[in-house]
C-alpha positions as a printed NumPy array, in Angstrom:
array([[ -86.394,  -99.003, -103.769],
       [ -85.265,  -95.368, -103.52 ],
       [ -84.852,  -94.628,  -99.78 ],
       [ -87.142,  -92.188,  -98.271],
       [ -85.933,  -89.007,  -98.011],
       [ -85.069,  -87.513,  -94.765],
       [ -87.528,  -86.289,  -92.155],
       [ -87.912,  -82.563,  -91.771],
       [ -85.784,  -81.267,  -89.118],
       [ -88.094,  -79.703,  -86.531],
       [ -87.735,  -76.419,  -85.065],
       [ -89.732,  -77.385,  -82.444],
       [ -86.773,  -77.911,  -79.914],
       [ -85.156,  -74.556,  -81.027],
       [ -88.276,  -72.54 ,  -80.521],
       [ -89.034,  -74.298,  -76.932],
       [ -85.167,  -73.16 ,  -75.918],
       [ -85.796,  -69.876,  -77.389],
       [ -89.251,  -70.061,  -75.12 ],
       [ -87.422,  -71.113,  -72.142],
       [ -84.597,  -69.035,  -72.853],
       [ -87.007,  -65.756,  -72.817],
       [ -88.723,  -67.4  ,  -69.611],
       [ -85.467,  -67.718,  -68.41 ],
       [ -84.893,  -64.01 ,  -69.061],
       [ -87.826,  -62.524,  -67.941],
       [ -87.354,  -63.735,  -64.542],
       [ -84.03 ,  -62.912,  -64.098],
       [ -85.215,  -59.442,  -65.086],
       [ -87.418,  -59.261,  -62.192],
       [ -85.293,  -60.43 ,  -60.049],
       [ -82.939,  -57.613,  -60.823],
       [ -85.575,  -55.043,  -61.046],
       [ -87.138,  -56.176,  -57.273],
       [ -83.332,  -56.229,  -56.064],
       [ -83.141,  -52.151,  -57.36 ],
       [ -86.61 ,  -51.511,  -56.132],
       [ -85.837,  -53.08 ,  -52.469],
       [ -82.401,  -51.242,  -52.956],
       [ -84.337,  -48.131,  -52.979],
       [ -86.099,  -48.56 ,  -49.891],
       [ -87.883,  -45.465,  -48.905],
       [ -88.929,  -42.645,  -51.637],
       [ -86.77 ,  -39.296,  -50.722],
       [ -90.192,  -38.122,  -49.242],
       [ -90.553,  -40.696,  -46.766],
       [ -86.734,  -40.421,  -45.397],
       [ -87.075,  -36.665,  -45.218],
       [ -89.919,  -37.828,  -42.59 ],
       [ -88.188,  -40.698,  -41.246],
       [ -85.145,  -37.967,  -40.288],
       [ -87.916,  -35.395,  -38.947],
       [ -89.093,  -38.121,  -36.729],
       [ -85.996,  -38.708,  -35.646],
       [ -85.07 ,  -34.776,  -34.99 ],
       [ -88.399,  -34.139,  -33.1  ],
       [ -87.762,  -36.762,  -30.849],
       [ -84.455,  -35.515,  -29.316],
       [ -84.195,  -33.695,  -26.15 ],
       [ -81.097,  -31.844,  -27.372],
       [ -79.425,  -31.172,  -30.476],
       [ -75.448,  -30.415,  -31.401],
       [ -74.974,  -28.059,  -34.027],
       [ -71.049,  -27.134,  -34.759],
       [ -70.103,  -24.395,  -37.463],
       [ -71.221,  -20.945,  -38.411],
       [ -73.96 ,  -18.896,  -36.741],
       [ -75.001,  -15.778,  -38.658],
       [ -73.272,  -13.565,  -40.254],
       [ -71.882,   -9.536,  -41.248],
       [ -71.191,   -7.951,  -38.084],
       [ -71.48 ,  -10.452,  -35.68 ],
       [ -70.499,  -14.257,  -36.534],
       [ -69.86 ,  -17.179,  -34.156],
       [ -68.064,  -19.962,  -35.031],
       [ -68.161,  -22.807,  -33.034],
       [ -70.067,  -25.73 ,  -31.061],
       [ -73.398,  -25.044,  -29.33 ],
       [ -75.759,  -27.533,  -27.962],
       [ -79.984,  -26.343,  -28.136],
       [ -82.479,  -28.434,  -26.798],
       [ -85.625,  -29.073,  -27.099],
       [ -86.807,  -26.078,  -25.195],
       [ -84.186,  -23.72 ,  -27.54 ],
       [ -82.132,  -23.145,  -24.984],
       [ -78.475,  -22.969,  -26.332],
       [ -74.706,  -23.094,  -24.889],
       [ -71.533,  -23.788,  -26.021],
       [ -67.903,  -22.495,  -26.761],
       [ -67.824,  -20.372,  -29.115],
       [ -65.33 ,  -17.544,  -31.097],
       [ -67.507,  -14.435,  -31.709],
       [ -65.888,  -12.326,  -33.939],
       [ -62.215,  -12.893,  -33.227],
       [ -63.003,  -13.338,  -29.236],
       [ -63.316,  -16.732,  -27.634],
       [ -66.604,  -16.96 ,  -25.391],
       [ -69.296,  -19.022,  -23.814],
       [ -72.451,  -18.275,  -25.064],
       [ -75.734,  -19.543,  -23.259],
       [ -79.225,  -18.015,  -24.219],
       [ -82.068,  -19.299,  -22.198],
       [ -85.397,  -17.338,  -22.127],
       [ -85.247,  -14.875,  -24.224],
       [ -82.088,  -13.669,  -22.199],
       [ -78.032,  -13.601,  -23.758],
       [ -75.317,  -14.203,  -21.241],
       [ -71.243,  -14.767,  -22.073],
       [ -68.924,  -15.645,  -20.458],
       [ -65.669,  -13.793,  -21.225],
       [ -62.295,  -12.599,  -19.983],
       [ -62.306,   -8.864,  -18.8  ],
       [ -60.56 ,   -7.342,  -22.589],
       [ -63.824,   -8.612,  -24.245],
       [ -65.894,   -6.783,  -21.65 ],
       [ -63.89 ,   -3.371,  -22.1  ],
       [ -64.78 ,   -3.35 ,  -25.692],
       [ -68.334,   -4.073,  -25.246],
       [ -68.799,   -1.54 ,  -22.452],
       [ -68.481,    1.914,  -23.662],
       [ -66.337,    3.573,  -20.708],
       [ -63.787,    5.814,  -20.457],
       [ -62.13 ,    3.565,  -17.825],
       [ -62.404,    0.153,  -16.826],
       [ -65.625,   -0.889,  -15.232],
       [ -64.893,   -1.382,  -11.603],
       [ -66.47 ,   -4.432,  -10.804],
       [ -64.381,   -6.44 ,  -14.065],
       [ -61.98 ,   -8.678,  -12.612],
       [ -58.825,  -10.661,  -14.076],
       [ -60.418,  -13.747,  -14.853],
       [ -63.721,  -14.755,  -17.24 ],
       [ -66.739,  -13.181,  -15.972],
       [ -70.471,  -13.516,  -17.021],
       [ -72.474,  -10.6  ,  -18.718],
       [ -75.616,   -9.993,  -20.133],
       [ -75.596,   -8.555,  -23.836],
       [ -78.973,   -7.449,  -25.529],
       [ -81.15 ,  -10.536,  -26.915],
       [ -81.166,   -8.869,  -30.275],
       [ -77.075,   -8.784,  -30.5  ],
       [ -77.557,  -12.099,  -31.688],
       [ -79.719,  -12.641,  -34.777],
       [ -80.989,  -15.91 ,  -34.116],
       [ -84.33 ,  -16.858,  -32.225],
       [ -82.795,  -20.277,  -31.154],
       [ -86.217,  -22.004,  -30.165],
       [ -87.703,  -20.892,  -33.681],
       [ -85.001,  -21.652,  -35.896],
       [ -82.507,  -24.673,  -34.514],
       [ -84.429,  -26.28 ,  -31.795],
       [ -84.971,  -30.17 ,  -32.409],
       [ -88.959,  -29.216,  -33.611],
       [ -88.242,  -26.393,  -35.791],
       [ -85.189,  -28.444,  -37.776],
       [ -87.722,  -31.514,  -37.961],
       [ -89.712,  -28.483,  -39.264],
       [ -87.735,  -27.598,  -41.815],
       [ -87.479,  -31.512,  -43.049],
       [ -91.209,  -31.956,  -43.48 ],
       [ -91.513,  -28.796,  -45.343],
       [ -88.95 ,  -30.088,  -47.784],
       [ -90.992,  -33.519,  -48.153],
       [ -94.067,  -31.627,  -48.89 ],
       [ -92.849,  -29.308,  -51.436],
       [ -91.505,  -32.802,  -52.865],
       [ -87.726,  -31.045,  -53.462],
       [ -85.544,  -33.351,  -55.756],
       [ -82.402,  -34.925,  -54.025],
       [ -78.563,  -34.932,  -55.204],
       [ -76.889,  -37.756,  -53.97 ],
       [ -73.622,  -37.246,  -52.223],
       [ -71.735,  -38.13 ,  -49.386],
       [ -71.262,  -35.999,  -46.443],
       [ -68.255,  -36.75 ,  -44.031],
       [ -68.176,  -40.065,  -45.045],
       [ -71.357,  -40.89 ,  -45.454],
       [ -74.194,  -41.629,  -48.058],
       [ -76.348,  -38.572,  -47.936],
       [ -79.055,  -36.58 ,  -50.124],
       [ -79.005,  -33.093,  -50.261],
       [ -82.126,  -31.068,  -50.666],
       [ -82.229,  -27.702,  -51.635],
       [ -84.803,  -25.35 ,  -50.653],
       [ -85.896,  -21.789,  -51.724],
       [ -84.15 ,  -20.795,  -47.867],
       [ -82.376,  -23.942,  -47.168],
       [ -79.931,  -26.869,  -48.066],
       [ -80.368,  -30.12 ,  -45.744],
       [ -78.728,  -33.141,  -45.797],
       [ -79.732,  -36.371,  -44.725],
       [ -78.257,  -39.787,  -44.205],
       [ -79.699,  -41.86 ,  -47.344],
       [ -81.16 ,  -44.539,  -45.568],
       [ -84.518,  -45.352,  -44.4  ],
       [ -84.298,  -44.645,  -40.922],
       [ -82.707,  -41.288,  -41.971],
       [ -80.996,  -38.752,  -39.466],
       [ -80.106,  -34.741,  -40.635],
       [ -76.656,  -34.62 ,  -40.89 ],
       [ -76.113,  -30.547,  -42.25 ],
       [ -78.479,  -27.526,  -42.279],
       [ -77.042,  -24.27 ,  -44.13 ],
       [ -79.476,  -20.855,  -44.241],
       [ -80.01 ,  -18.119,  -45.553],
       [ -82.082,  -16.084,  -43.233],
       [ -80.804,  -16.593,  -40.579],
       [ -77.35 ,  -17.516,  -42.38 ],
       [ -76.075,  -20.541,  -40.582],
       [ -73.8  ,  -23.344,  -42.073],
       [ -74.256,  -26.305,  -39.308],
       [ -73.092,  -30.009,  -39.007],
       [ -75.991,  -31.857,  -36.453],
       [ -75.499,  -34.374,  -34.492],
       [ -79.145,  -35.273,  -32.185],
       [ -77.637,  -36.172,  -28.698],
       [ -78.815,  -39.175,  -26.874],
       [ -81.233,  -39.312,  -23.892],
       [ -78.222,  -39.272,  -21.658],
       [ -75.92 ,  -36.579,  -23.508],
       [ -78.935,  -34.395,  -23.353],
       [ -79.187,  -34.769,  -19.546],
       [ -75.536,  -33.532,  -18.883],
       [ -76.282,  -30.73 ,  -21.276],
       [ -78.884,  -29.929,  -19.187],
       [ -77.104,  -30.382,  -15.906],
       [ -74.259,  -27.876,  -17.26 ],
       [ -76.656,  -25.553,  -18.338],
       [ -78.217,  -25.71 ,  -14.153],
       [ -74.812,  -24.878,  -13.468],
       [ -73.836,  -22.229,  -15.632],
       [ -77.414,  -20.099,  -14.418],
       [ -76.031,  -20.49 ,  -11.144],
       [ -73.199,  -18.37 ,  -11.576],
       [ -75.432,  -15.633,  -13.127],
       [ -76.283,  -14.293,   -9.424],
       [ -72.755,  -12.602,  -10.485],
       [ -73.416,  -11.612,  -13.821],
       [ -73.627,   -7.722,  -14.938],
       [ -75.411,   -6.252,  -17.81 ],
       [ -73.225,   -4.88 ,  -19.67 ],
       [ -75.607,   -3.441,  -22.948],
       [ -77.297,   -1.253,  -20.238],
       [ -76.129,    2.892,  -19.349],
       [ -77.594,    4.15 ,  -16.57 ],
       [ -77.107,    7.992,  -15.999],
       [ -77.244,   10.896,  -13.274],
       [ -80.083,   12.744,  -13.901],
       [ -79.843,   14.99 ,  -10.883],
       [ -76.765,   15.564,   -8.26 ],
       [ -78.205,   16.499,   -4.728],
       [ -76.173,   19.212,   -3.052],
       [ -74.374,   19.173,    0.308],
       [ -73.937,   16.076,    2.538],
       [ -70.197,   16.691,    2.549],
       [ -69.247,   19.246,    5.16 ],
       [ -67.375,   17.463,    7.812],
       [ -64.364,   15.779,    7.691],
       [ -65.862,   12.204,    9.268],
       [ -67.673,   11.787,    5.635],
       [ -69.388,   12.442,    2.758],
       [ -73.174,   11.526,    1.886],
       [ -73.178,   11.238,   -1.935],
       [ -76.884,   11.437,   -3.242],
       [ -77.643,   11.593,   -6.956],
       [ -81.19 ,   10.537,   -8.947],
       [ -80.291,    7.807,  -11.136],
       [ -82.295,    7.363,  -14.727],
       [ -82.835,    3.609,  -15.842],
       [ -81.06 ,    2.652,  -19.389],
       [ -82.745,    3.589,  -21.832],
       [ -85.129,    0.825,  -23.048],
       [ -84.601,   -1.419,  -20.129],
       [ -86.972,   -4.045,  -18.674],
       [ -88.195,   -2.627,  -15.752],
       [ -88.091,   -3.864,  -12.803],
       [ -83.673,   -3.128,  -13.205],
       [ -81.123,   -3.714,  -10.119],
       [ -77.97 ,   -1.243,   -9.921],
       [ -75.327,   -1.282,   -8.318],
       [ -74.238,    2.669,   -8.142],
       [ -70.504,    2.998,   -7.008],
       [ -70.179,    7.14 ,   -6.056],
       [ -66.677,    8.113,   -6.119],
       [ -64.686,   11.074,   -4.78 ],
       [ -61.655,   12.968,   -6.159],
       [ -60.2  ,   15.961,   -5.286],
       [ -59.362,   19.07 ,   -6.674],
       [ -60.29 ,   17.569,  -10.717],
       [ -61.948,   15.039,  -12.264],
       [ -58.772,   12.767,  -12.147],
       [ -57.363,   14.61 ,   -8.76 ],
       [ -56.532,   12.19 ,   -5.009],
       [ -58.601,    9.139,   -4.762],
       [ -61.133,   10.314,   -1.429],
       [ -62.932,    6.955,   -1.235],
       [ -65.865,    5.37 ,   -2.385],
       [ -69.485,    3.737,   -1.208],
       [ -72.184,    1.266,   -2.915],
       [ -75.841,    1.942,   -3.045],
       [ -78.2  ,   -0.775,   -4.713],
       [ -81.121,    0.501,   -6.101],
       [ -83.935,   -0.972,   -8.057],
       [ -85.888,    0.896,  -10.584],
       [ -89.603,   -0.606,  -11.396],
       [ -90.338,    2.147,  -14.056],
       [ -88.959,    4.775,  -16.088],
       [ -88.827,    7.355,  -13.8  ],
       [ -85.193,    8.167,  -12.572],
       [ -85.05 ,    7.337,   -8.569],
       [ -82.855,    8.561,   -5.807],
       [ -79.624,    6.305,   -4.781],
       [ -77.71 ,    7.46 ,   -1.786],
       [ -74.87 ,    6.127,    0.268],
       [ -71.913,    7.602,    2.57 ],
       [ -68.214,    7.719,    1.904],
       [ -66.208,    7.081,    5.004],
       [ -62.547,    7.035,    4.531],
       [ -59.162,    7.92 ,    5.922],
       [ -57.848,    9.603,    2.962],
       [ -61.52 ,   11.583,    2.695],
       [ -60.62 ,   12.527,    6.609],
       [ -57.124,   13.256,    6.188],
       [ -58.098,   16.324,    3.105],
       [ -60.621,   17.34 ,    4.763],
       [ -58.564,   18.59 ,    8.035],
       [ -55.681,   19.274,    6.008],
       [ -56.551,   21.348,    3.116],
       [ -60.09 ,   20.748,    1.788],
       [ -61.248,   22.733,   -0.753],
       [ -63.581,   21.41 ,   -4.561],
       [ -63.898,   18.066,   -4.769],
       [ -65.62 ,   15.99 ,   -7.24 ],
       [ -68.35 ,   13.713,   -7.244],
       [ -68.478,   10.385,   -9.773],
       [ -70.844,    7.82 ,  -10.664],
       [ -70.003,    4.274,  -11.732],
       [ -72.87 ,    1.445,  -12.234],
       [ -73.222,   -1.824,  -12.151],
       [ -76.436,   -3.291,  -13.916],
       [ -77.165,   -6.612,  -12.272],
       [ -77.953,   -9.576,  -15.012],
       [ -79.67 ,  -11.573,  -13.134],
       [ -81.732,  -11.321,  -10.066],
       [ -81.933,  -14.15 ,   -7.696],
       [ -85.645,  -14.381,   -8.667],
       [ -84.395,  -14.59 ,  -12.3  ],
       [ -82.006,  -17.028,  -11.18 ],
       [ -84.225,  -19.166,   -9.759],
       [ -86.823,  -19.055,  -12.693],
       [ -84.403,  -19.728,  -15.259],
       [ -83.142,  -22.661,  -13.777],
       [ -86.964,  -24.181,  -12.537],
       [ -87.456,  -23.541,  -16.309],
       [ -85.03 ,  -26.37 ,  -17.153],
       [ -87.58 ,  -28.962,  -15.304],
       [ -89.562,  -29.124,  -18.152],
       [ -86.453,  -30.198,  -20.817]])
């Protein structure tokens, strides 16, 4: 009997390992594609929040590099907080100072060749000693409203606006790390590329700035702080030295013994000074010229609550002034020096209640 022929080989098993196979697949897919998705974390939005979060809630910030620009650049390390206060060693232009701008008011702290530049004198202001002194400069020498443009809020600012206008990151890395860059119509930021995101960089346009940040801790921001209660003390010292008073009037006479001299001159605020203004007005003496024999000196302090010039007065006592005066006599001259306090006491005093509330 002829033997039955072979069964059909069944595809069966093939199919079911092709079937399991593709199961096998798919799955391994998805775990790959949930691995890339976790991997992601946070959409670039929601870390550009995360890091504003982050900003807003410091007390203080550290921002080290380039401030402005043209003219007048600083280059250095300055510390803002949340109030926009700002101080920190800087080099302005090619001069190494201490800059600290609280309340709409610019002090720095420099040795006494910085101040002869910046005050335009024919000789050297009298009160300038040898060592680092602090002045006032105009608030508009700077070109950067600290509280509106680098204070923790307005950087945490700037990182919101960049999550709502939805700006598409690069990734990088910046010193090190994993970042994103963002690039704005007026700014560049860079952020840590993680989900609890922190700013790392801030560069500007308007006002150009190129800044590494670093948010200081509850406890750095206290010693910033502290140094900043310190450094408002020493303003009771401070001159201004953007202000130019002038004589507006000499008064006549006063000088016609030989026991002393009554100098009396009307004295006209700087022009486009806050009023009230405190001056020191040093009246000097020579004799015979402009640059003749030193006859002594005296200090009147005046204060000047408007812009109406206003009468300082004060009385030169001296041996050398008592000495010409028997001896030969004769013209003498009369000369004006000023000293524009920086800071009252009452400034003082509010400037430094005003760091209460940082």
């Amino acid at each position: 009997m002829p033997g039955m022929p072979p069964p059909k080989k069944s595809n069966g098993g093939l199919i079911a390992a092709l079937a399991g196979g593709g199961v096998v697949v798919l799955v391994l897919i998805g775990v790959v594609v949930f691995v890339l998705a976790s991997g992601g974390g946070k959409s670039p939005e929601e870390k550009l929040n995360a890091a504003a979060d982050s900003m807003a809630a410091a007390r203080a910030v550290g921002l080290k590099g380039t401030f402005g620009g043209g003219a007048d650049s600083l280059n250095g390390e300055l510390n803002v907080t949340k109030g926009g206060r700002a101080t920190g060693p800087v080099t302005w232009n090619s001069d190494n100072v201490t800059l600290l701008s609280t309340d709409g008011k610019l002090f720095v702290k420099a040795d006494s060749a910085y101040w002869r530049r910046q005050i335009s004198s024919s000789e050297t202001p009298y009160y300038l000693g040898s060592g680092e002194q602090w002045g006032r400069l105009s608030a508009d020498k700077l070109d950067i409203d600290f509280k509106q443009e680098l204070a923790p809020a307005a950087l945490a600012g700037k990182l919101r606006s960049a999550a709502t206008a939805k700006v598409k990151p690069i990734k990088t890395t910046w010193q090190g790390k994993k970042a994103l860059k963002f690039s704005t119509f007026s700014s560049t930021l860079y952020i840590t590329d993680a989900d609890s995101a922190e700013l790392l960089r801030y560069e500007a346009t308007t006002p150009r700035v190129a800044l590494d940040v670093t948010p200081k801790t509850s406890g750095q921001a206290s010693s910033i702080v502290s140094d900043m209660r310190t450094s408002i003390g020493e303003l009771k010292d401070a001159f201004d030295g953007s202000a130019r008073p002038t004589v507006d009037e000499w008064k006549k006479g006063g000088c016609n013994g030989d026991s002393g001299c009554t100098v009396e001159a009307k004295i006209r605020p700087p022009f486009g000074a806050e009023t009230p203004v405190t001056i020191d007005v040093r009246f000097r003496l020579t004799a015979g010229t402009l640059t003749g024999r030193d006859l002594g000196n005296c200090t009147s302090r005046i204060t000047i609550t408007s812009s109406t010039p206003q009468w300082a007065s004060c009385r030169v006592t001296s041996s050398a002034w008592t000495s010409w005066a028997k001896s030969t006599g004769g013209t003498y001259y009369k000369h004006a020096e000023y000293k524009v306090i920086g800071a009252t006491a009452s400034e003082v005093q509010s400037m430094q209640s005003g760091l209460d509330s940082e």
